[in-house]
Each structure stands twice: as C-alpha cells, then as structure tokens.
N, C-alpha and C positions, 0 to 999 in steps of 0.2 A: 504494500500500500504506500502509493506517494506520499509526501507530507503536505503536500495541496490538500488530499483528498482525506486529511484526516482533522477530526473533530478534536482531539484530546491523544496524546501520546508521555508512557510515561518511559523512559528513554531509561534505562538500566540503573533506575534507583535504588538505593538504598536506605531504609531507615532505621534507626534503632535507640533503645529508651533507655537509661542508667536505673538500675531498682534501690529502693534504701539502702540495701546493703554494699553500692557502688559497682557491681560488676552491671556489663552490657551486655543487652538482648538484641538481637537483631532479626525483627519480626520479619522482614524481606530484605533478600540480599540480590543486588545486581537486576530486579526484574525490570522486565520492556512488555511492555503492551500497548494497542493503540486502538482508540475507538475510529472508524469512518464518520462521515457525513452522512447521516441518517441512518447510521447503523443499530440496530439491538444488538449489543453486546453482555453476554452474560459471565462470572466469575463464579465459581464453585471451588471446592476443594475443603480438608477434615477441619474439624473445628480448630481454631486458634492459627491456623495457615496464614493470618494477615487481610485476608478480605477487607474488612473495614478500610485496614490500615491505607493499603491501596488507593479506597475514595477518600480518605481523609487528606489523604497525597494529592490526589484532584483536586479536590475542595479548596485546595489553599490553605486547611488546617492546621497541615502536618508537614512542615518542611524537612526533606529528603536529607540525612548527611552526606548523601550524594548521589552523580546523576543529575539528572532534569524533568520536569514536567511542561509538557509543550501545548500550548492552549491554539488552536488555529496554528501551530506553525513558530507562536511566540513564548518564549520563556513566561512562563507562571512567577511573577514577584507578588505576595501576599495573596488575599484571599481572591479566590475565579468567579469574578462578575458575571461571567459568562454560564456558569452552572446553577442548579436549582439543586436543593438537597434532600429526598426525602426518606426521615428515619426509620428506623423497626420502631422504634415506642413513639407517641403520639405527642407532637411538640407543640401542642393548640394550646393557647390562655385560657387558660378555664372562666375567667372573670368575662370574656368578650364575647358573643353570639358567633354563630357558623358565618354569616354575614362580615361582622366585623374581622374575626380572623382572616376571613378569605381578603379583604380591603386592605390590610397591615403594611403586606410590601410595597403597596402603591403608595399610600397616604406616607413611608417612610421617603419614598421618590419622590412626594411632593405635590403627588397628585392630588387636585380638590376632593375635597370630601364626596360632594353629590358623584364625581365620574367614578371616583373609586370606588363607591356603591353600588352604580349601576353598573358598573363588570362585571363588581362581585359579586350579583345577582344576575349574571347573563352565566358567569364559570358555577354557580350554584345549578341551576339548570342543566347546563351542561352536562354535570354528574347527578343529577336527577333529584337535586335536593334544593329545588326552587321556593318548596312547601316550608323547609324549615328553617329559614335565613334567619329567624329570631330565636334559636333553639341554641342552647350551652352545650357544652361538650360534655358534660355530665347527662343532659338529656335527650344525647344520640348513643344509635349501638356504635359498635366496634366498625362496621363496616361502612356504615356513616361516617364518623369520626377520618377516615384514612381517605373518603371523597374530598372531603374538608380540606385534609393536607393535601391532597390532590389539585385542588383547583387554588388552594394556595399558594402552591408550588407554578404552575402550569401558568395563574392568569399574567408574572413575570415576562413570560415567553423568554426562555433562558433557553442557549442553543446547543444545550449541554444537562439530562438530565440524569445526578448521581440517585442508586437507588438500594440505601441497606436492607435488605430482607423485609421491606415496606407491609406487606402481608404473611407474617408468618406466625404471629397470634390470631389471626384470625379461624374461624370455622370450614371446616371442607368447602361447605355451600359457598361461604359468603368471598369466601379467596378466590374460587372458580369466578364468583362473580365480578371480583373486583381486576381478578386478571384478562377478562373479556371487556372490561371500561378503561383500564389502562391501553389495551392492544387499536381499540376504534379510536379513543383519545390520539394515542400515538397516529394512527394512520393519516390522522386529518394533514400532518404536516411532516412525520417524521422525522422527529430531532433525533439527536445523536442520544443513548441512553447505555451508561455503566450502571450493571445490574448485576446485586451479590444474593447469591443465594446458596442456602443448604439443598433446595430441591433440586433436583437434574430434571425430573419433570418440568417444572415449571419454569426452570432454563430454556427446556428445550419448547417447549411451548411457547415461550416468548420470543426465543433469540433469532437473529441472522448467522449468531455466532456462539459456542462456547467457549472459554477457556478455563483448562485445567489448573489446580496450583498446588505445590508440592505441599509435603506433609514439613510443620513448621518448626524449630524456627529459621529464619534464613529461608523465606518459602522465598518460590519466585514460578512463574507458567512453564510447565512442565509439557502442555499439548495445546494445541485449540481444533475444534472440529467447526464447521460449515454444517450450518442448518440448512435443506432444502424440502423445505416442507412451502408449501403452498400458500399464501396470503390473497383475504383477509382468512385470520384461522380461529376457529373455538379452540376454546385451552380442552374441556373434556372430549370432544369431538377427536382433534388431533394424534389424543391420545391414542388411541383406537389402529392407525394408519400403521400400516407395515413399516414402510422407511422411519416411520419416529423410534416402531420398536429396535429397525437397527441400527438406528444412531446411539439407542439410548443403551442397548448392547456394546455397543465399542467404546462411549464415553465413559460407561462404569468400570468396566475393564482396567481403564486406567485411573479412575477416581479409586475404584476399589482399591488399589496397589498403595496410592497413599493417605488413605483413610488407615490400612492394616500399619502401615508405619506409624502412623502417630499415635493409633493407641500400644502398638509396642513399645514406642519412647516414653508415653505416660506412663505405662504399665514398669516400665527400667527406672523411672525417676518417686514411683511410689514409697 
C-alpha cells in the first residue's frame, strides 16, 4: 500500500511503560501497520498482546519510544485531530441528555448552540434514537447508550475512526444489532476504521482486513488476511457463507498459535 493511499500508518513502533518497581515492559516492539482510505481494518490477537496500546498510539495518546505514526502521510505531533475514539466502556456524562452529549464536540468547536442541536438531533435519528434526545444515560439500555457514543463520535466526521472493542459488553442480540448500524453507518461514506477486537467473528464480519498480533509482550502483526466476503453484508447472515468459514479457519490457525503462547507464558510466570 502506497503512503498516498493510506489513512493512518504506524511505521515500526515501539512502546513501552516503567512499572513501580523501575524495570521496563514493552507492550509492542518494532510493529508496522497501516490503515487504507476507507478501509475496515480489524486487530485481534491473546489478551494483553497491546491492542489498545496500538490505538492509543493512533490517538495521539501514547507516544511511541520509537518509530512513527503517520496520519495522511504526516508525522503525528500530539493528539490526531483527524481521529474519532470510540471506547469499550461508555464515556457519556451522565449529568447531560443523549441530545446534549451527542452536541458536546461541536459546541467545544464553537459551534452555536441551536446548529449543534439540530445535528445532534439529525445523528440521533440516524441511529434511531430521535424518540429519546431528552433521555440520560442512566435511562437508556446498553445498546442505546453505544448509538449515543456512536453518533457522538461520527456527527465530528473525523477521517479516521479508532474502535476498542466498542460492543463487547453488550448482549448477543443487541451486538448483532449494533454491528449491522455500525457497517450501513460506515457505508454511507467509508472512513478509514482501526478496529480491536477479541472476536475473529466479528472481525471478520466487519473487516476488508484482519491482522494478527503476536502473543505479548513485545507483541507486534505477526499475519494479516484479506476479507473477501461481499458488501453491503449482515454480520449473522455472513456468518453462514462458506468462504467466511474458511477465512475464519486459516485466521485461527494462527490466532490459535498465539493465544497457546500466552497462556503458556502466564501459566511460567504464575
């Protein structure tokens, strides 16, 4: 992939953290990866592998002790104007209506009051929650609540969306259904999306792309596989398809390999 043609590239980073007791961890060492221009790109691999760590690197978070992070082609200095962020746990003010929160980034841009309402009431719709613009966070479900940060995220129009395991508290039903409003969402315009997850399912169901990441620490993408599954796609539907069963064959194959490492290294350091 050119560097024209990419969205986000993180150029053989590395980062790593000092613990109280002074010695260093280095959650990823040396990795490269790079999102396209309207690519889904998805990150899997065993728990503590550095996933996050990765979009926190994006983010403008977490600065690399080395290496680079490349935004359009540009060195990344502090945090990526260019990204949207959205968490595993629920980052709404609980004090503000679904309304108000979805308004926040704007009215922080400077935007009037009345226009940044009427958005936030046009991105409320959008994810089908027009009905409860007056409603707290407290008095929406789970799956409401992640439309919310959904359309909070999205009404920015950031050219770059990062995405921690955004649906992975949620219920069978309500994840199917939130991963079928993320995928229509995405198609309207197909931004560029880093997407972490534990499911390979839900990888595969979403992605253009997976990539693999080794078992940690010092993780870094060990494979990536090419999604050729059909779009626009059902996440349950898709399941079902021959070719997903043998992507999702050959992707475990090697997820498997370092998932068994890293519970062997946990199981060595017990």
């Amino acid at each position: 992939m050119s560097a024209a043609g990419e969205a986000l590239r993180l150029e053989r980073i590395t980062c790593a953290f000092t613990g109280r007791d002074g010695t260093r961890y280095e959650a990823v060492r040396d990795a490269t990866l790079a999102v396209g221009a309207h690519e889904f790109v998805s990150v899997v691999g065993p728990t503590g592998c550095g996933k996050t760590t990765l979009l926190n690197a994006a983010a403008g978070l977490l600065s690399p002790v080395s290496g680079q992070v490349l935004v359009q082609g540009v060195p990344l200095t502090g945090i990526n104007a260019e990204a949207g962020y959205l968490f595993q746990a629920d980052a709404l003010m609980p004090w503000k209506t679904a309304l108000d929160n979805v308004a926040v980034g704007l009215l922080l841009r400077g935007v009037a009051m009345r226009e940044a309402h009427e958005r936030a009431r046009e991105w409320l719709g959008r994810v089908g929650l027009r009905a409860f613009a007056d409603r707290f966070p407290h008095e929406l479900s789970g799956g409401m609540r992640k439309r919310v940060a959904l359309a909070q995220t999205l009404i920015l129009d950031p050219k770059l969306l990062l995405m921690d395991e955004p649906f992975s508290a949620l219920d069978v039903q309500t994840r199917s259904l939130m991963e079928n409003e993320l995928l229509a969402l995405w198609q309207l315009d197909r931004k560029s999306v880093l997407f972490v997850t534990h499911d390979l399912e839900e990888a595969i169901a979403l992605s253009d792309r997976v990539i693999v990441l080794s078992a940690g620490p010092a993780s870094r993408p060990v494979a990536e596989f090419a999604i050729d599954l059909k779009r626009p796609r059902d996440v349950a539907e898709v399941r079902l398809v021959p070719d997903f069963l043998d992507v999702h064959r050959s992707i475990w194959a090697c997820l498997r390999e370092e998932v068994s490492r890293a519970h062997a290294a946990s199981a060595a350091t017990a």
